[in-house]
N, C-alpha and C positions, 0 to 999 in steps of 0.2 A: 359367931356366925358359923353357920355350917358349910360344910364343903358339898357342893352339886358333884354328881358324875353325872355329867355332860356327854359321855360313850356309851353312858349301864343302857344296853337291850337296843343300841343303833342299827344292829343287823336285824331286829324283828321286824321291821318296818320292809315291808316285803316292796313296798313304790320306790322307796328310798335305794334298796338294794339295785333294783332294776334299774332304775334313772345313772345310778356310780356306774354300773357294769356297761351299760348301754354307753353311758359319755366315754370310757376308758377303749370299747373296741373301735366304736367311730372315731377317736384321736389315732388311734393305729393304724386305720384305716385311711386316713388324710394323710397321715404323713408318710405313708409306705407307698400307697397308690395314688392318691393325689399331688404328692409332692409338687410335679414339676408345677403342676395347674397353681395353687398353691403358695409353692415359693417356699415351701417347707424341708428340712432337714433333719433328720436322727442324731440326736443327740449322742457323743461317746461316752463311755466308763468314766472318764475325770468330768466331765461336765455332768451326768447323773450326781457324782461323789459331790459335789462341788453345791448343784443345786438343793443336794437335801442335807449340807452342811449349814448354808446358808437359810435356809429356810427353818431348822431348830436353832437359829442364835435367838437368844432372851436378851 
């Protein structure tokens, strides 16, 4: 069986790219200014570290 890249040319997709960038400034944008509204918090350095440890365990 062959191996798929599942990544090859994901940034050509110019909707695709737009949609990621859009959803990433609107989450900054909720949690920064909308927080209180919300109920949202910023996450620190150990909890970043921590989420994208857990998130590549296999």
């Amino acid at each position: 069986m062959d191996k798929i890249a599942v990544f090859k040319g994901i940034l050509d997709n110019h909707v695709f790219v737009v949609v990621l960038g859009s959803t990433t400034i609107f989450q900054k944008i909720i949690i920064k200014v909308l927080g209180t509204f919300a109920t949202t918090t910023a996450l620190c350095m150990l909890q970043w570290a921590l989420n994208l440890v857990i998130g590549n365990l296999r």
